[in-house]
C-alpha positions in Angstrom: 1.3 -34.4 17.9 5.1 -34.5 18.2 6.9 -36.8 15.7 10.1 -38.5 14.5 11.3 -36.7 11.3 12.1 -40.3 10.0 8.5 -42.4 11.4 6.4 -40.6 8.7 3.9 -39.4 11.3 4.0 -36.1 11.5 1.5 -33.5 12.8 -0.3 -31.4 10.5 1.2 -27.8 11.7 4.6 -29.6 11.9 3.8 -30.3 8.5 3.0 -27.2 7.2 6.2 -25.7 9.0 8.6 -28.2 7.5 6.9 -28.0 4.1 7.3 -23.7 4.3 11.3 -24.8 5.5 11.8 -26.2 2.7 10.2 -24.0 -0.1 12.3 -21.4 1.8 15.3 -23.1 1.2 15.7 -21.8 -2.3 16.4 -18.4 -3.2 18.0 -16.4 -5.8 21.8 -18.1 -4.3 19.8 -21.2 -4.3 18.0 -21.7 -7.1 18.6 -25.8 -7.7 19.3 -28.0 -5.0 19.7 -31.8 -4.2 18.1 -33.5 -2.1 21.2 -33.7 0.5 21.8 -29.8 0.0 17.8 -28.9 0.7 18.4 -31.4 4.2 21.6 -29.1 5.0 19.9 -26.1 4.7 16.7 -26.7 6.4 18.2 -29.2 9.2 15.6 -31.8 8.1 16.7 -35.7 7.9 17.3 -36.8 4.3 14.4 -39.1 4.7 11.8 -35.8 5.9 13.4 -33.6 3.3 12.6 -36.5 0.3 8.9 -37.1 1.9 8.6 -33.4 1.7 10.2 -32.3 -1.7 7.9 -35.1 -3.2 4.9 -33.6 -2.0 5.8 -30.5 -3.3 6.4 -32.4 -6.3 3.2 -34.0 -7.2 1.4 -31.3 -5.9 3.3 -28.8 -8.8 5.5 -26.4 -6.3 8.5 -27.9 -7.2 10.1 -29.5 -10.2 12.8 -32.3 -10.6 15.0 -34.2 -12.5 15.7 -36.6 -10.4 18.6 -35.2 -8.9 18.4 -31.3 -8.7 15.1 -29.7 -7.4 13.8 -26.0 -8.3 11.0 -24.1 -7.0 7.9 -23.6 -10.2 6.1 -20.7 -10.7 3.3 -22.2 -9.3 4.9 -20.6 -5.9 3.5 -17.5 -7.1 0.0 -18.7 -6.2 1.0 -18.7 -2.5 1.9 -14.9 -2.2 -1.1 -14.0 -4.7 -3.3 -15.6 -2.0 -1.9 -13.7 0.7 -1.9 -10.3 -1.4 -5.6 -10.9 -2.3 -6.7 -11.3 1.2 -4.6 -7.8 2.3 -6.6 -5.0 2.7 -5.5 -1.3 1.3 -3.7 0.2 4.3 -1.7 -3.1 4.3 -0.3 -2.9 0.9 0.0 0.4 1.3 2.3 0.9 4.6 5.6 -0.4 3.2 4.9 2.0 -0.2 4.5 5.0 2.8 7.4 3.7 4.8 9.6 3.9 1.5 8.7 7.5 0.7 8.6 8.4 3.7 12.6 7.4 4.0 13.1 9.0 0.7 11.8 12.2 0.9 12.3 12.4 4.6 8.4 13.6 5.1 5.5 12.6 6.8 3.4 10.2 4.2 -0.4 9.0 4.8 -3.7 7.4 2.6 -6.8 8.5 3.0 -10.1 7.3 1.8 -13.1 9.9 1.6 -16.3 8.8 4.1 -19.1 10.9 3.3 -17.4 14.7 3.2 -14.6 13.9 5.3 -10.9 12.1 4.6 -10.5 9.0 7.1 -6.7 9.0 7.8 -6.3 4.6 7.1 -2.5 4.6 6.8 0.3 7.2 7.4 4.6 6.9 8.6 5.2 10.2 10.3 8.6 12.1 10.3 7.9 15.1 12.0 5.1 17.0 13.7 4.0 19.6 11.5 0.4 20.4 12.8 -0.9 21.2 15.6 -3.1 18.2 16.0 -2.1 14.9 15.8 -3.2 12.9 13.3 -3.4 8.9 13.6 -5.7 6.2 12.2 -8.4 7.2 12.0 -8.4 11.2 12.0 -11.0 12.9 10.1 -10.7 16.3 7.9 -13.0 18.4 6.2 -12.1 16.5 2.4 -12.4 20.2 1.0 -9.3 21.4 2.8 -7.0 18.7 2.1 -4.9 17.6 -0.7 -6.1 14.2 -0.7 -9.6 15.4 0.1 -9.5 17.1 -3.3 -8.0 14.0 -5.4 -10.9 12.3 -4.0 -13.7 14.6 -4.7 -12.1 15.9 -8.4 -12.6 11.7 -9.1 -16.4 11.4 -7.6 -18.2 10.5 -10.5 -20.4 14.2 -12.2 -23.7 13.9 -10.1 -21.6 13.1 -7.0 -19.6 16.4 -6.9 -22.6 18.2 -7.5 -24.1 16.8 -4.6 -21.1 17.7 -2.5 -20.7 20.8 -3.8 -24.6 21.8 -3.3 -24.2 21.1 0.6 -20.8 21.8 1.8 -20.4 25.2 3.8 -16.3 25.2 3.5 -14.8 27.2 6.3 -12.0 29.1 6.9 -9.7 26.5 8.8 -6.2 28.7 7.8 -6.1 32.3 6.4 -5.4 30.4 3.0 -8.6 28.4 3.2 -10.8 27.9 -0.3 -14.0 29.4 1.3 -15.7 29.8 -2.0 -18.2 27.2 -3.6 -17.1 28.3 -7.1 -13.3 28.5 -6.9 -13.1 25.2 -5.1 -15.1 23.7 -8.5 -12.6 25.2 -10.6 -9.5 24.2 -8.1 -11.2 20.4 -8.5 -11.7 20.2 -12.0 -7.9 21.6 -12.3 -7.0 18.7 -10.2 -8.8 16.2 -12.0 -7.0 17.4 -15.4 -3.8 17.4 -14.1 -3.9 14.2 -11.7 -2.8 15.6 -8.4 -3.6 17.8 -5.8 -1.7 20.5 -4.1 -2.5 22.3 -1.1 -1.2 25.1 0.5 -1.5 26.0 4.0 -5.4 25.8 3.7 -5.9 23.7 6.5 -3.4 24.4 8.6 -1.1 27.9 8.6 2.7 26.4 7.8 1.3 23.0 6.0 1.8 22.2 2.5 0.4 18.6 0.9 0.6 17.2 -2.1 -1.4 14.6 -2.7 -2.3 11.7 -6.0 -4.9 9.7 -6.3 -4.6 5.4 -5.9 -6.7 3.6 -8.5 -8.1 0.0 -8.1 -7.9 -3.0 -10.8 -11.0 -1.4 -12.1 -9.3 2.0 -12.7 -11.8 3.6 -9.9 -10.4 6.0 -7.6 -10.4 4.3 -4.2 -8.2 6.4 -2.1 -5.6 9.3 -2.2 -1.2 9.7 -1.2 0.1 12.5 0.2 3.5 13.7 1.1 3.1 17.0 3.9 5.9 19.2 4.5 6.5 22.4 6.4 6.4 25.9 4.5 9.3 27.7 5.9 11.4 24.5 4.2 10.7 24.3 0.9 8.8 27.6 -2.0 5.8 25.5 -3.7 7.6 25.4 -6.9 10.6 23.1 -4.9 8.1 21.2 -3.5 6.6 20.1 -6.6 10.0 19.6 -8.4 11.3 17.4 -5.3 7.7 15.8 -3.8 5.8 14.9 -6.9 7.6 12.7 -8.9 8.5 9.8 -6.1 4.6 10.5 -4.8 3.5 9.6 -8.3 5.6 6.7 -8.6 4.4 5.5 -5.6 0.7 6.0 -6.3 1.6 3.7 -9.0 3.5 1.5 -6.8 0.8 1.1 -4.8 -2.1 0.6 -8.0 0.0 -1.8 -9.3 0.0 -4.2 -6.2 -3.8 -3.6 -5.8 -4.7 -5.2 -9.3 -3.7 -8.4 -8.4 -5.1 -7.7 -5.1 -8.7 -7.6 -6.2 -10.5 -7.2 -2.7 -8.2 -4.6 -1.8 -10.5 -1.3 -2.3 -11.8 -2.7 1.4 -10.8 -0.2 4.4 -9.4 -2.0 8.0 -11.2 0.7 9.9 
């Protein structure tokens, strides 16, 4: 239902709209505002803006003195709720698209289904392999960098399983084809928190990889940056790769504690 700004019949989406207008209005240049100020900026009548800015009011979003408004911390609630309802490969895509722009490499999460990685998230920069790899590609976890962060974290009896029935084969000359060294790789990995791997899957590929922990401090997926060989010794790429993939591991943890049903997978 259309209405008048000034009847005081207004629809409940054009409601909502105004009422997200004006918590909008404020902002780090904006931080108090009158009444007449808060109408300029949103293009709202004086008498919408005061219906409005006293809703807000009573219901705890804003604060007054009776002549200068301010948005509360209460506002906070608002994004929380959106945050909390985001699955992992959401929060996760603007972390990817800012590595990706830093270190000018192809970025992507993983989460491990049964013994493969399931590609949920990735910003590519460059085609490095062979295959392409979108939402929803699959690898052998045993071959990858982010398939070993996984595995080193599965809990004891787990990794025993895994390791009991997994034949790994040689995908790249590189490839860990041994049972025993690939223990000893993933135990190295779990000490050290991170992954690196070195044109095991694919001849030319390198990966690093860390692993992304949930509120609970379970490991719930994995972060890798993959580069091309012939660019960058192993030693460079750990140097220039693994400190801004770390950070933004923890970038990314950090916005999944107060995201609580994050660990959930769009797939």
């Amino acid at each position: 239902m259309d209405s008048d700004a000034d009847s005081g019949v207004v629809g409940p989406v054009q409601s909502l709209t105004r009422g997200l207008m004006v918590i909008r209005a404020f902002d780090e240049t904006r931080p108090e505002m009158t009444l007449s100020e808060v109408a300029r900026v949103t293009g709202l009548s004086r008498a919408a803006t005061r219906r409005f800015l006293h809703t807000l009011v009573r219901l705890g979003y804003v604060w007054t003195d009776g002549r200068l408004f301010a948005l509360t911390p209460r506002v906070l609630e608002l994004g929380f709720s959106y945050l909390s309802s985001l699955s992992l490969p959401e929060i996760a895509q603007p972390h990817l698209e800012r590595l990706a722009a830093q270190v000018h490499e192809s970025v992507s999460v993983s989460v491990l289904d049964g013994d493969d990685i399931v590609y949920v998230g990735r910003v590519p920069t460059s085609r490095i392999m062979t295959v392409a790899i979108n939402i929803g590609t699959r690898f052998p976890a045993y071959a990858t960098s982010m398939g070993r962060v996984l595995l080193a974290n599965l809990a004891e009896q787990e990794l025993t399983e895994y390791l009991r029935r997994v034949r790994p084969e040689p995908l790249a000359p590189q490839t860990l084809t041994s049972v025993g060294s690939l223990r000893r790789e993933l135990e190295n990995i779990r000490e050290q928190g991170w992954a690196v791997v070195d044109q095991e899957l694919e001849a030319g590929l390198r990966s690093l990889a860390a692993p992304i922990r949930d509120r609970t401090d379970h490991v719930v997926a994995a972060v890798n940056v993959s580069s091309h060989a012939s660019r960058t010794s192993p030693e460079e790429a750990r140097n220039e790769l693994l400190p801004p993939l770390l950070e933004t591991a923890a970038r990314i943890e950090a916005d999944l504690r107060v995201a609580p049903h994050a660990g959930r997978t769009a797939r």
